[in-house]
PyMOL CGO cylinders between C-alpha atoms (Angstrom):
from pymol import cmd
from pymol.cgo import CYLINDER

trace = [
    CYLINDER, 0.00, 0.00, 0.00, 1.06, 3.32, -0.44, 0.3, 1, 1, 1, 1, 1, 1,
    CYLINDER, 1.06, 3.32, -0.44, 2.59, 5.56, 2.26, 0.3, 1, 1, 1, 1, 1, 1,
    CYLINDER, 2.59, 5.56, 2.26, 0.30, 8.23, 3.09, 0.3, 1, 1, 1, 1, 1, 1,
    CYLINDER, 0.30, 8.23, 3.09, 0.81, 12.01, 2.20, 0.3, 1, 1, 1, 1, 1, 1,
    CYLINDER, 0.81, 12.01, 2.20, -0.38, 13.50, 4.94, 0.3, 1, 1, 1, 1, 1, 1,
    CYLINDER, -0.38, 13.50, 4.94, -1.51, 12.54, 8.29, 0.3, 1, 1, 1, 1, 1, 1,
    CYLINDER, -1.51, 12.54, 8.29, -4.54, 14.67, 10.28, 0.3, 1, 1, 1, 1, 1, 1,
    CYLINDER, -4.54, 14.67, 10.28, -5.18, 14.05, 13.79, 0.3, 1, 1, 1, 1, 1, 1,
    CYLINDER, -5.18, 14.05, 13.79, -8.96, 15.20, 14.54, 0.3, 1, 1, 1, 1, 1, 1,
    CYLINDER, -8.96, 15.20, 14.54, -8.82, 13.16, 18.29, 0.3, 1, 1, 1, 1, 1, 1,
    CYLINDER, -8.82, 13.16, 18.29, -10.73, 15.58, 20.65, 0.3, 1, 1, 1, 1, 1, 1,
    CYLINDER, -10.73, 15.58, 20.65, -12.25, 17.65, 18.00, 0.3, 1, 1, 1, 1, 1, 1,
    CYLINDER, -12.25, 17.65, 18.00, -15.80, 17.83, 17.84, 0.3, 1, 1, 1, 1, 1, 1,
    CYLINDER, -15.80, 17.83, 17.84, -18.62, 17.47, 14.91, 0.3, 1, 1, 1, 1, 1, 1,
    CYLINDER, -18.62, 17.47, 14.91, -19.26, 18.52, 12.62, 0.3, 1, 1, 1, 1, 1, 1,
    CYLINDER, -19.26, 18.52, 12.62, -15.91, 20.94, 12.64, 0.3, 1, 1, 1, 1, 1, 1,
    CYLINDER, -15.91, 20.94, 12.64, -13.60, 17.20, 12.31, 0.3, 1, 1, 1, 1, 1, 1,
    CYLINDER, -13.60, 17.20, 12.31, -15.68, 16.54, 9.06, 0.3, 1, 1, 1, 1, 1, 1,
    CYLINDER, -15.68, 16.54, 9.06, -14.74, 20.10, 7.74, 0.3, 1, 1, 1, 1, 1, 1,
    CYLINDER, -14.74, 20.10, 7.74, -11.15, 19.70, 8.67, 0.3, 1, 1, 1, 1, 1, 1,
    CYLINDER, -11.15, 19.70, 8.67, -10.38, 16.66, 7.02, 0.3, 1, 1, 1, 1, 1, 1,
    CYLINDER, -10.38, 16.66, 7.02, -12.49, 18.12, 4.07, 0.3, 1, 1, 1, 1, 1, 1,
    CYLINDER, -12.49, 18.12, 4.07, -10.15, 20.76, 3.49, 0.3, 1, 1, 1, 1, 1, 1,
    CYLINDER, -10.15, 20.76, 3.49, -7.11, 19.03, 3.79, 0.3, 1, 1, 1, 1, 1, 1,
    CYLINDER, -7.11, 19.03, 3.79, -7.77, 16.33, 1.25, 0.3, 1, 1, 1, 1, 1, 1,
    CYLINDER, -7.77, 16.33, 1.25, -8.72, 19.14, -0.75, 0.3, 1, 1, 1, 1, 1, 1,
    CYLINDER, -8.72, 19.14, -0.75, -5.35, 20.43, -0.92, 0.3, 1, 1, 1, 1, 1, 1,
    CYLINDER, -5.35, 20.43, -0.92, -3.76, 16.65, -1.97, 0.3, 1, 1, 1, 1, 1, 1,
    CYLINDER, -3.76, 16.65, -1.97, -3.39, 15.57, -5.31, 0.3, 1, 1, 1, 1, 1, 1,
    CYLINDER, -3.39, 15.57, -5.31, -6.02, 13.21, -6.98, 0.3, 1, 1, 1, 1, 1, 1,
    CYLINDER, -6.02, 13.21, -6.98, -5.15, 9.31, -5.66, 0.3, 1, 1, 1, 1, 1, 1,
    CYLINDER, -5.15, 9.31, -5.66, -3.22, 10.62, -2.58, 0.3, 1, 1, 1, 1, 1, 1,
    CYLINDER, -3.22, 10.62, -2.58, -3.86, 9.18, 0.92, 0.3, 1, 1, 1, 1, 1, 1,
    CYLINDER, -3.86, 9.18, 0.92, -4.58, 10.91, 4.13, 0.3, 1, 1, 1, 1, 1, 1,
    CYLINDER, -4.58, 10.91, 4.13, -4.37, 8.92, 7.36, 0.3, 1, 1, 1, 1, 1, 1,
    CYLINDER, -4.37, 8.92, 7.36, -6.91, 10.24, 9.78, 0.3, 1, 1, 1, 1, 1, 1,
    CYLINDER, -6.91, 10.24, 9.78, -6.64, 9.49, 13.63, 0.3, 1, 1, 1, 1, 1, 1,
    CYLINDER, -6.64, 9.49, 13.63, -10.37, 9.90, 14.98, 0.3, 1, 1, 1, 1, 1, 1,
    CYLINDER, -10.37, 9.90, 14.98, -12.21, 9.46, 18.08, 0.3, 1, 1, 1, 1, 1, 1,
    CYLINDER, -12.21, 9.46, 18.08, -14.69, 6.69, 18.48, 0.3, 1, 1, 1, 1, 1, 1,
    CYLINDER, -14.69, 6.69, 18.48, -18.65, 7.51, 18.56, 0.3, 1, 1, 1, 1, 1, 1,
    CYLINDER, -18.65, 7.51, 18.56, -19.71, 10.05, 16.82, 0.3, 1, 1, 1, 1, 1, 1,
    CYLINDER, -19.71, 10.05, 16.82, -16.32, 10.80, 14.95, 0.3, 1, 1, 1, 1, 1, 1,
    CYLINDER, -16.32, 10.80, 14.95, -15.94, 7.56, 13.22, 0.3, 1, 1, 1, 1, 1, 1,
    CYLINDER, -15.94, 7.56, 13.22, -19.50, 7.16, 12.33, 0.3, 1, 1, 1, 1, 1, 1,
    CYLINDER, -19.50, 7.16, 12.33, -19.66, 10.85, 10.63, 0.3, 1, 1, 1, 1, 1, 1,
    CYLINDER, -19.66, 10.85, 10.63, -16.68, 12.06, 8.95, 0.3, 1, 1, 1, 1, 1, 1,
    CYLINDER, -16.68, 12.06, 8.95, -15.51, 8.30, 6.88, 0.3, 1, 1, 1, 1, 1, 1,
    CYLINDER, -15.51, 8.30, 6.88, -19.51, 8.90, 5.17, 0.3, 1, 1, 1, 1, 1, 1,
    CYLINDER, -19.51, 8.90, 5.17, -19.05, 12.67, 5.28, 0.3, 1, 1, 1, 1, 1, 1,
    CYLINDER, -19.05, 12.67, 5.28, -15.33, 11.79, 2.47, 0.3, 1, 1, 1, 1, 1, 1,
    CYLINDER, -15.33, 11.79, 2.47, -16.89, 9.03, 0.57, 0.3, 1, 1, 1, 1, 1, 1,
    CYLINDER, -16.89, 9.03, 0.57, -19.93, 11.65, -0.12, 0.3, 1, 1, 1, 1, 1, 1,
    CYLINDER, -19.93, 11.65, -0.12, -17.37, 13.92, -1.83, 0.3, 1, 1, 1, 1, 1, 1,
    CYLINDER, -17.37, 13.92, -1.83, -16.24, 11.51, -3.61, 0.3, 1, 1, 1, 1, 1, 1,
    CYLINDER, -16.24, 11.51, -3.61, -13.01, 9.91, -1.47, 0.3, 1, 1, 1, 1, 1, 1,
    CYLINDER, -13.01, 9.91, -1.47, -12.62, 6.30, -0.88, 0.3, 1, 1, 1, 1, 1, 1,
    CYLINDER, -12.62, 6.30, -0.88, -12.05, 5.10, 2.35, 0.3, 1, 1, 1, 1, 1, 1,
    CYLINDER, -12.05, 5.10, 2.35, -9.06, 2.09, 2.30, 0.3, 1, 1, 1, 1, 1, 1,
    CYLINDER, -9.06, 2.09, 2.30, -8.98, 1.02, 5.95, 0.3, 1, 1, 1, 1, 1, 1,
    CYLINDER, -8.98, 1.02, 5.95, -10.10, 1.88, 9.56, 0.3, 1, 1, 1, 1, 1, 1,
    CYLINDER, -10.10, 1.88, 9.56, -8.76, 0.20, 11.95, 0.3, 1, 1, 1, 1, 1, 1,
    CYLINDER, -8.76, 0.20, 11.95, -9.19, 0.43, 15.48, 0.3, 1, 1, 1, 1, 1, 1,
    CYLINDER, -9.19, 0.43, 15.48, -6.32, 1.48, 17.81, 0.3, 1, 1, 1, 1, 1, 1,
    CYLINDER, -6.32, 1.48, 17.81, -6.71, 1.35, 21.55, 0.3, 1, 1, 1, 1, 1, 1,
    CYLINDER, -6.71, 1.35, 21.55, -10.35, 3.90, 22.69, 0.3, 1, 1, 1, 1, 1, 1,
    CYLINDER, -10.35, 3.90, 22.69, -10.10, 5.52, 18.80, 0.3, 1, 1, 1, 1, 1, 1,
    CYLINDER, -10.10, 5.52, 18.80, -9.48, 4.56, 15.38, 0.3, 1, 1, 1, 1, 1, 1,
    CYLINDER, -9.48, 4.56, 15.38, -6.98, 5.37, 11.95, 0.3, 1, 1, 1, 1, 1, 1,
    CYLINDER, -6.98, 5.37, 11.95, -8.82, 5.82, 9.00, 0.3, 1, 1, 1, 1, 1, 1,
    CYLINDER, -8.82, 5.82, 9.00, -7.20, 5.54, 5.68, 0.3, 1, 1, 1, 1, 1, 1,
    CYLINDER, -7.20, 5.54, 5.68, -7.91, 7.80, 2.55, 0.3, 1, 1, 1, 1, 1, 1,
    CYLINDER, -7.91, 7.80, 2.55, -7.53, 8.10, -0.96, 0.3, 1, 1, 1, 1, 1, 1,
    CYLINDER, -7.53, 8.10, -0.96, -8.41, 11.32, -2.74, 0.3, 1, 1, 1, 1, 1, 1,
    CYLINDER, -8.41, 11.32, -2.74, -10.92, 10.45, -5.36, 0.3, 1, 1, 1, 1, 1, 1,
    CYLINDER, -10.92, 10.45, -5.36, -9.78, 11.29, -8.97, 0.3, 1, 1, 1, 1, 1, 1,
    CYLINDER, -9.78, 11.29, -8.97, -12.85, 13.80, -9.35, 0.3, 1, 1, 1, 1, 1, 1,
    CYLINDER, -12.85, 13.80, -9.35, -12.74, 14.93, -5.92, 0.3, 1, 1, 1, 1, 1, 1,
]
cmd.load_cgo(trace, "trace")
């Protein structure tokens, strides 16, 4: 896989402002980079993967590490 671009860590930020942030950061990648984004569990994780898939981003991975979780992202080519 390859190494991410960027990494965003949105632990302890609240939504919808998390959404936003990662929003504007994969904004500024290329088309086909990846952005690794720590996120808290609960409302985090259930919000802002749907919130990047819905601008057209595809989510790779999330795994769970210890109480929150890494998400992995590729820009979308149209995004």
């Amino acid at each position: 896989m390859s190494r991410p671009a960027e990494t965003l860590d949105l632990t302890g930020v609240p939504c919808p402002a998390n959404a936003a942030r990662a929003l504007l950061v994969i904004e500024g990648l290329p088309a086909g980079a990846f952005l690794r984004i720590s996120l808290d569990d609960g409302e985090p994780i259930q919000n802002v993967p749907p919130a990047l898939e819905e601008q057209g981003h595809v989510v790779v991975d999330k795994v769970r590490i210890g109480t929150g979780w890494q998400v992995l992202v590729k820009k979308g080519e149209e995004a």
